[in-house]
C-alpha positions as CSV (number, residue, x, y, z in Angstrom):
1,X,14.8,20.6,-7.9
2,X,13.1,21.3,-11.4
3,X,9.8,22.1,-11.0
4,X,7.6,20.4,-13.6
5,X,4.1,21.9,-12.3
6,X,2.7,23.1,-15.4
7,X,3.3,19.7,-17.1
8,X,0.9,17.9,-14.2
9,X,-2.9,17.6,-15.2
10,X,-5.5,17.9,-13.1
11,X,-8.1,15.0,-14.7
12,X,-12.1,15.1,-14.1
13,X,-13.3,15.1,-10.3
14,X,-10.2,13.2,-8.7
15,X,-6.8,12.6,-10.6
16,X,-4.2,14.1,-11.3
17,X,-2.0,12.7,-14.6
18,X,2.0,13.4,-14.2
19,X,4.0,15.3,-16.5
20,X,6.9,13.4,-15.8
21,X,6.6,9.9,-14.2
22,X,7.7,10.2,-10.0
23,X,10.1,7.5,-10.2
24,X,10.2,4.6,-7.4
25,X,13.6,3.8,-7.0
26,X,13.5,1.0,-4.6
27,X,11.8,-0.4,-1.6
28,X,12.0,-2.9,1.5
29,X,9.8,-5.1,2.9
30,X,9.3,-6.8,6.2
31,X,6.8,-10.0,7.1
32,X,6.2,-12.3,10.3
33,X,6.5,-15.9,9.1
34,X,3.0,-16.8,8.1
35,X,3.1,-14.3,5.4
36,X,6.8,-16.1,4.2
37,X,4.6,-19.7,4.2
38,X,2.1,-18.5,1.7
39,X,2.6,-18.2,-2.3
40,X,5.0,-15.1,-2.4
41,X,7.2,-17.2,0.3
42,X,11.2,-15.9,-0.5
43,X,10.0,-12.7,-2.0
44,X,10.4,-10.4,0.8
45,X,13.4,-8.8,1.9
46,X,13.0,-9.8,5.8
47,X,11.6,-12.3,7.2
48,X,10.6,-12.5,11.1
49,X,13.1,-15.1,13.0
50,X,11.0,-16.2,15.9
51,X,7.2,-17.6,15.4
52,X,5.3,-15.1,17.7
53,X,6.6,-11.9,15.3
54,X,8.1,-9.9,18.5
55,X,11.0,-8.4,16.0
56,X,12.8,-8.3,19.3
57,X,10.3,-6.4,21.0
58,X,8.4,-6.7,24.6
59,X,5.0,-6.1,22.6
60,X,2.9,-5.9,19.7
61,X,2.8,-2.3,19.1
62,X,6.5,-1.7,19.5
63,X,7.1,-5.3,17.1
64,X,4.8,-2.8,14.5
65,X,7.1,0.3,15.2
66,X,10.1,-2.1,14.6
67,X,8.5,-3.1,11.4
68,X,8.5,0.2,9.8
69,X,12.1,1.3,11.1
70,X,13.7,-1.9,8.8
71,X,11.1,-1.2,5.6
72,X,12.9,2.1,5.9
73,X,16.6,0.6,6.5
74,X,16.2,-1.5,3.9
75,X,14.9,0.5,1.2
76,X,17.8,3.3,2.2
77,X,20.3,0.0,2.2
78,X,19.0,-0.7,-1.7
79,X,19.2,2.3,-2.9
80,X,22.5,3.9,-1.5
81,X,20.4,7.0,0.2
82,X,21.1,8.5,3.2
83,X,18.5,9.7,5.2
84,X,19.3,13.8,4.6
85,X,18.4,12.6,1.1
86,X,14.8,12.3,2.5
87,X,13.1,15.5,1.9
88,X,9.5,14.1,3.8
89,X,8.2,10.6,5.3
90,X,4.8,9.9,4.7
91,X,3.8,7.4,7.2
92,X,0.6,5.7,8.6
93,X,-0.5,2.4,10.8
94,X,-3.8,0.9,11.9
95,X,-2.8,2.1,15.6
96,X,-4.3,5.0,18.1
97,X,-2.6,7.8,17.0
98,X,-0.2,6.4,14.2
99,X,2.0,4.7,17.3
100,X,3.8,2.8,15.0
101,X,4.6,5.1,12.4
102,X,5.6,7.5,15.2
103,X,7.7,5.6,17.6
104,X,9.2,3.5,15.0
105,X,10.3,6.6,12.6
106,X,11.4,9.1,15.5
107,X,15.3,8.4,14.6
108,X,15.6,8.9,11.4
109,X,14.7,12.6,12.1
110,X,13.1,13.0,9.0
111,X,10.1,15.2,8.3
112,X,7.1,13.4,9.0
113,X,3.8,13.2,7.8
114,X,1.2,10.8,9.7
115,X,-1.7,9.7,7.8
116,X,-4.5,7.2,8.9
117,X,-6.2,6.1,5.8
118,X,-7.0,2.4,7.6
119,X,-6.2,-0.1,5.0
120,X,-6.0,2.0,2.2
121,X,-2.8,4.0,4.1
122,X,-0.7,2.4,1.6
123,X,-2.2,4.3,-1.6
124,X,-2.9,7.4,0.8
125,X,1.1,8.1,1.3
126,X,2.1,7.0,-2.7
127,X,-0.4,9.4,-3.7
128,X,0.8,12.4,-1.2
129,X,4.2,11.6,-1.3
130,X,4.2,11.9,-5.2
131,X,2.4,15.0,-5.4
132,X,4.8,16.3,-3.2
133,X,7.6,15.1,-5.7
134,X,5.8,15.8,-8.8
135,X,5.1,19.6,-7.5
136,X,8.8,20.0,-7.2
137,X,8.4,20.6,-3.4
138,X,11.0,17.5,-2.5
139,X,13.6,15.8,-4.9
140,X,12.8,11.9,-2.7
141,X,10.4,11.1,-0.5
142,X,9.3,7.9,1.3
143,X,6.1,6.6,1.5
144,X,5.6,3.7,4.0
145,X,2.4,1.9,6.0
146,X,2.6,-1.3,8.4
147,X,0.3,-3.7,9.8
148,X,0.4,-6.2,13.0
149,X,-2.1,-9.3,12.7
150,X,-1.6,-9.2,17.0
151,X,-1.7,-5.5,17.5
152,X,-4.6,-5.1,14.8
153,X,-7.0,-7.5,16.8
154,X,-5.7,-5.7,20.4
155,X,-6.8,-2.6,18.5
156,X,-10.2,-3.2,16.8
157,X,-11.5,-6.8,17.9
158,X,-10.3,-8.5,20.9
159,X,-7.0,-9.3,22.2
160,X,-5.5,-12.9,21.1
161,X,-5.9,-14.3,24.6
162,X,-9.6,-13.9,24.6
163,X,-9.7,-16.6,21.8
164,X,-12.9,-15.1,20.0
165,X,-14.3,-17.1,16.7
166,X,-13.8,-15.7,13.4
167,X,-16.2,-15.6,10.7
168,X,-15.6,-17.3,7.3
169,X,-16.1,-13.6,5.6
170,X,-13.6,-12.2,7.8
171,X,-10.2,-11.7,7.0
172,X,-6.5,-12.2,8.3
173,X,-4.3,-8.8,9.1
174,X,-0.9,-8.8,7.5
175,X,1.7,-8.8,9.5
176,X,4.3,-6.4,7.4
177,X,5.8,-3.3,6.4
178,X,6.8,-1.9,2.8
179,X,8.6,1.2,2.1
180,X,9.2,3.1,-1.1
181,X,11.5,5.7,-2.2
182,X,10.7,8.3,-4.4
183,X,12.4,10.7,-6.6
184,X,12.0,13.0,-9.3
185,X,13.4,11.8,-12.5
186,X,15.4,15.0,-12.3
187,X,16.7,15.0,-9.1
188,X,20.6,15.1,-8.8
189,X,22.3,11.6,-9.3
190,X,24.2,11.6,-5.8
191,X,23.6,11.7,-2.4
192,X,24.9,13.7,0.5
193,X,27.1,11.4,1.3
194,X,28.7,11.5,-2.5
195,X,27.5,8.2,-4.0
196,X,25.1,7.4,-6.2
197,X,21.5,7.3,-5.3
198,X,20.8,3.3,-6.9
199,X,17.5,2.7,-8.9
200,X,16.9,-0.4,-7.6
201,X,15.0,-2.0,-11.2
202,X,17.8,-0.1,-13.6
203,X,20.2,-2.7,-14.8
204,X,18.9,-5.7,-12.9
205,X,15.2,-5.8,-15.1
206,X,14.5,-4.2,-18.5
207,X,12.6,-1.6,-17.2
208,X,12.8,1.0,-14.4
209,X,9.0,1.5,-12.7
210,X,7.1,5.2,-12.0
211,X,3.7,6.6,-11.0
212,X,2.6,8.3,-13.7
213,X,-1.5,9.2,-11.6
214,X,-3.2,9.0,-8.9
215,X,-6.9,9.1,-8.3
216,X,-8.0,10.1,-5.0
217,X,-11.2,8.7,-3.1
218,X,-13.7,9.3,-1.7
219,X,-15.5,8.0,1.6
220,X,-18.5,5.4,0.5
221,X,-20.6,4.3,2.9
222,X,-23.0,0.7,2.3
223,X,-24.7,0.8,5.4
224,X,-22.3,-2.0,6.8
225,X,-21.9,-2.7,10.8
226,X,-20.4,-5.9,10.9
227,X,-16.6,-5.0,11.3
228,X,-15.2,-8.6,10.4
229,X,-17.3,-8.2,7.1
230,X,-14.4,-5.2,5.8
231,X,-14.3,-6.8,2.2
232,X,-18.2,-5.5,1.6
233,X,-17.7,-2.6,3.5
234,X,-14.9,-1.6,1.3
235,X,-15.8,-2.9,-2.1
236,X,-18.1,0.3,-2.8
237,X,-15.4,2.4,-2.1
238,X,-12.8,0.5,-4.6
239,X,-15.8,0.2,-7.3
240,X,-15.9,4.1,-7.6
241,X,-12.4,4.9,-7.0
242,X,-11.7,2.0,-10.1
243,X,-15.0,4.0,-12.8
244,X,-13.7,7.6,-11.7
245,X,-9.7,6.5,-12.7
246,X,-11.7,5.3,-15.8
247,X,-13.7,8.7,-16.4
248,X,-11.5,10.3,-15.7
249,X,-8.2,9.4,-17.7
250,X,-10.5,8.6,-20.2
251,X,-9.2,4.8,-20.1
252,X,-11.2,1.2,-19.8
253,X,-10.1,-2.2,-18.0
254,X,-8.1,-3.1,-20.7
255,X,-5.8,-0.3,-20.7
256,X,-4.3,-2.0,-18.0
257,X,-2.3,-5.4,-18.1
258,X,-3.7,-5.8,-14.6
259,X,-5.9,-4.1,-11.4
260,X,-4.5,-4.7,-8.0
261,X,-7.0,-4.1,-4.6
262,X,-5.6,-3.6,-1.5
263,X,-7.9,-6.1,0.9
264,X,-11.1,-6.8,0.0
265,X,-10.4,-10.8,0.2
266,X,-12.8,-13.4,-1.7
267,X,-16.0,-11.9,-0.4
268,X,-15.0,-8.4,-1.4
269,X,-13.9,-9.2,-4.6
270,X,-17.3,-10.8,-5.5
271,X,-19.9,-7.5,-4.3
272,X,-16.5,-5.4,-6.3
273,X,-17.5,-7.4,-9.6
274,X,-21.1,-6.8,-9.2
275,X,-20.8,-3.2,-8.1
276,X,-19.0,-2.6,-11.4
277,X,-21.2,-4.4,-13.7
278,X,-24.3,-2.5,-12.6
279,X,-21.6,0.6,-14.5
280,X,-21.3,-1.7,-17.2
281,X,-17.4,-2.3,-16.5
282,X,-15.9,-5.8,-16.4
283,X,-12.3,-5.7,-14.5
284,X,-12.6,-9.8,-13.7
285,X,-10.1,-11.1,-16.2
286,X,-7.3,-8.7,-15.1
287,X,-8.0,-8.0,-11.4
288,X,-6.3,-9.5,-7.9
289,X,-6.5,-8.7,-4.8
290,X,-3.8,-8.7,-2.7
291,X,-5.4,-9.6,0.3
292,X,-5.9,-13.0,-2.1
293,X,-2.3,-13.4,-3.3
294,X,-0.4,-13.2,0.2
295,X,-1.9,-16.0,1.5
296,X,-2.6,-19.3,-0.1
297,X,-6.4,-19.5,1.4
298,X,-6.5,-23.5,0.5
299,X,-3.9,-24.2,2.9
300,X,-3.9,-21.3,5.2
301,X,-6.6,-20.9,7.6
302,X,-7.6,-17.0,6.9
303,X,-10.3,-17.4,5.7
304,X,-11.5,-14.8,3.4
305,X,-7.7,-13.5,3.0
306,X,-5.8,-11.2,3.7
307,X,-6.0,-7.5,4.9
308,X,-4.4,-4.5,7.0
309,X,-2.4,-2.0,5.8
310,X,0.8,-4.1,5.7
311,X,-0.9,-6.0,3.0
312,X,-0.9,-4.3,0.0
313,X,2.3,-2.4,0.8
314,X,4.7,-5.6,1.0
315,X,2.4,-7.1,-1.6
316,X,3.3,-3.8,-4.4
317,X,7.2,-4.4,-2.8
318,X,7.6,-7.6,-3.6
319,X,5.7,-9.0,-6.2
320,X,4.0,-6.3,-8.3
321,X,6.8,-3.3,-8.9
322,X,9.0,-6.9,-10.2
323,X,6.7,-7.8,-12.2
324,X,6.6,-4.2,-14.0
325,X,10.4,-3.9,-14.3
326,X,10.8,-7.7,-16.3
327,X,8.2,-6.0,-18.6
328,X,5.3,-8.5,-17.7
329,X,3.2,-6.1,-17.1
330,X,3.6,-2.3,-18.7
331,X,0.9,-0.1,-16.8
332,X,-1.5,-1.4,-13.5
333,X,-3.6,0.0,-11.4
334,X,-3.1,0.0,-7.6
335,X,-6.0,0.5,-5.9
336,X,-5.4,0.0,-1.8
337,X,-9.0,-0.2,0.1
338,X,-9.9,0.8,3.5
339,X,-12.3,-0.1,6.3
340,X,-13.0,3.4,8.0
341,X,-14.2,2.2,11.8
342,X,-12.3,2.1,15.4
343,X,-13.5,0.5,18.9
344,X,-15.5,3.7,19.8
345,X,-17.6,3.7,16.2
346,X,-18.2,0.1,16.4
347,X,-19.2,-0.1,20.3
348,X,-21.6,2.5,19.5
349,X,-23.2,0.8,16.6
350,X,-21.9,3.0,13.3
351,X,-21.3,1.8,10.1
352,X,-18.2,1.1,8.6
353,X,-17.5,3.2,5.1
354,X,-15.0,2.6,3.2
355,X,-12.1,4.1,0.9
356,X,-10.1,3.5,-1.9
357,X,-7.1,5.4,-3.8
358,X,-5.8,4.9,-6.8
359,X,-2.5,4.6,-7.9
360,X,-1.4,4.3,-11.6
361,X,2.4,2.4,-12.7
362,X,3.9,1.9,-15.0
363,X,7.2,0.1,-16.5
364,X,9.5,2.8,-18.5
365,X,12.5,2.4,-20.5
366,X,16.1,3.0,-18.9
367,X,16.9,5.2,-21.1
């Protein structure tokens, strides 16, 4: 491993600018079949073959576990790696304990970290799992998160059979997986097993894809109790995460082509908008949420949109890191959200805070 520490940059309060980019070789991603029915539809690597999303499974918790074990077959499968490639997983879920992660990651044997960052678990592991690379402590990592609409409402609301009514504000959890793999742009061109470790983007699009930042959050907290109403309870925390990426790379909204939430849905996005403006910073003409982009909210009954940390994962997987390696887009800003709240907080009456991390890609040249 060459270590590259003294070219990182530690930016303002919270971000840290790359000396080299922490390349993302590949990834997989896994969705039940309502998420295939909405616009992405045929963009995903798996698909669920039976209607209740069981992944072969006896329940929901295990279908989430068997979720993350094919994000990380998958992604292996693309890019030729073998699992003692793997220096460290950095994993997370929306169950007790990181279940999923857990149970569904126990045989790869692969170093584990378990992170609960709610929604925002996505961004948590990218950020943490290139640090790790970007120090020089591991040549590839990968950085995973799932979700379970079933499991999610056994977990935090009520269980399916109990038929409770839904809000308009509320939103729909995901029902996916994404992993990614990611290496040093140094790191040795062959695996253990001898062949090539495959950049998934190099040769099939113009441009390979790399995280070139990360901005960390912080926890924000609105005063918000409602649990279905995530999207306002996490919209403070995206708002500062998005001004303090600003501040502190010294960057506006149009030094990206576009800025991606994780969840905050259609309510969200609107108390996002107006959080920013009172800052003076206008992100509407180049900001989606993924939570909006998963499902087609016309046609789907979700109502607000979409959420859970499977949402933004399979979201970046399968239509965002494309888009960077045709060149559509040449730098974004990937800004998963979370709800910060279980049964026990709720049932006692607590507010919900939010978070937000920040996750800066961009296309580069194949050299």
């Amino acid at each position: 491993m060459e270590n590259n520490t003294s070219k990182n940059k530690a930016l303002g309060t919270s971000s840290i600018a790359y000396g080299q980019p922490v390349l993302i070789m590949g990834s997989g991603s896994v969705v039940g079949q309502m998420e295939n029915e909405g616009p992405l539809s045929g963009s995903f690597d798996k698909v669920s073959d039976d209607k209740n999303d069981m992944f072969g499974e006896d329940s929901w918790e295990k279908a989430e576990s068997a979720l993350q074990k094919e994000a990380v077959a998958l992604t292996l499968s693309k890019t030729c790696a073998q699992t003692a490639d793997i220096r460290f997983l950095y994993a997370g879920d929306l169950l007790g304990q990181n279940i999923a992660s857990s149970f569904g990651l126990v045989d790869y044997n692969i170093p584990l970290f378990g992170l609960y960052g709610a929604c925002s678990t996505c961004g948590e592991s990218l950020a943490l799992g290139s640090m790790s690379v970007a120090a020089g402590y591991a040549d590839r990592v990968i950085s995973l998160t799932s979700s379970h609409f079933a499991s999610a409402q056994k977990e935090f609301r009520y269980p399916l059979e109990y038929g409770g009514q839904r809000p308009l504000y509320a939103s729909w959890t995901v029902t996916g997986s994404a992993a990614f793999l990611l290496q040093n742009v140094s790191a040795p061109g062959k695996s253990v097993s001898g062949q090539t470790v495959k950049n998934e983007y190099e040769g099939k699009y113009q441009y390979k894809v790399g995280i070139t930042g990360v901005t960390a959050g912080k926890i924000e907290d609105f005063g918000i109790k409602d649990s279905f109403n995530m999207g306002c309870a996490m919209a403070p925390a995206a708002a500062w995460t998005i001004a303090t990426n600003f501040k502190d790379f010294g960057r506006k909204a149009q030094d990206y082509d576009a800025i991606f939430t994780g969840d905050l849905g259609s309510v969200g996005q609107q108390a996002l908008f107006s959080l920013l403006s009172d800052q003076h910073i206008d992100i509407s003409d180049r900001h989606y949420d993924c939570g909006l982009i998963i499902y087609d909210t016309e046609k789907q009954d979700v109502h607000a949109g979409g959420s859970g940390c499977g949402c933004s994962a399979v979201v970046l997987s399968a239509h965002i890191l494309p888009k960077l390696a045709k060149g559509e887009w040449k730098r974004v800003l990937f800004v998963p959200t979370g709800a910060l709240l279980n049964k026990t907080s709720f049932n006692e009456g607590q507010n919900v805070p939010g978070i937000a991390h920040g996750i800066v890609i961009e296309a580069l040249k194949n050299e």
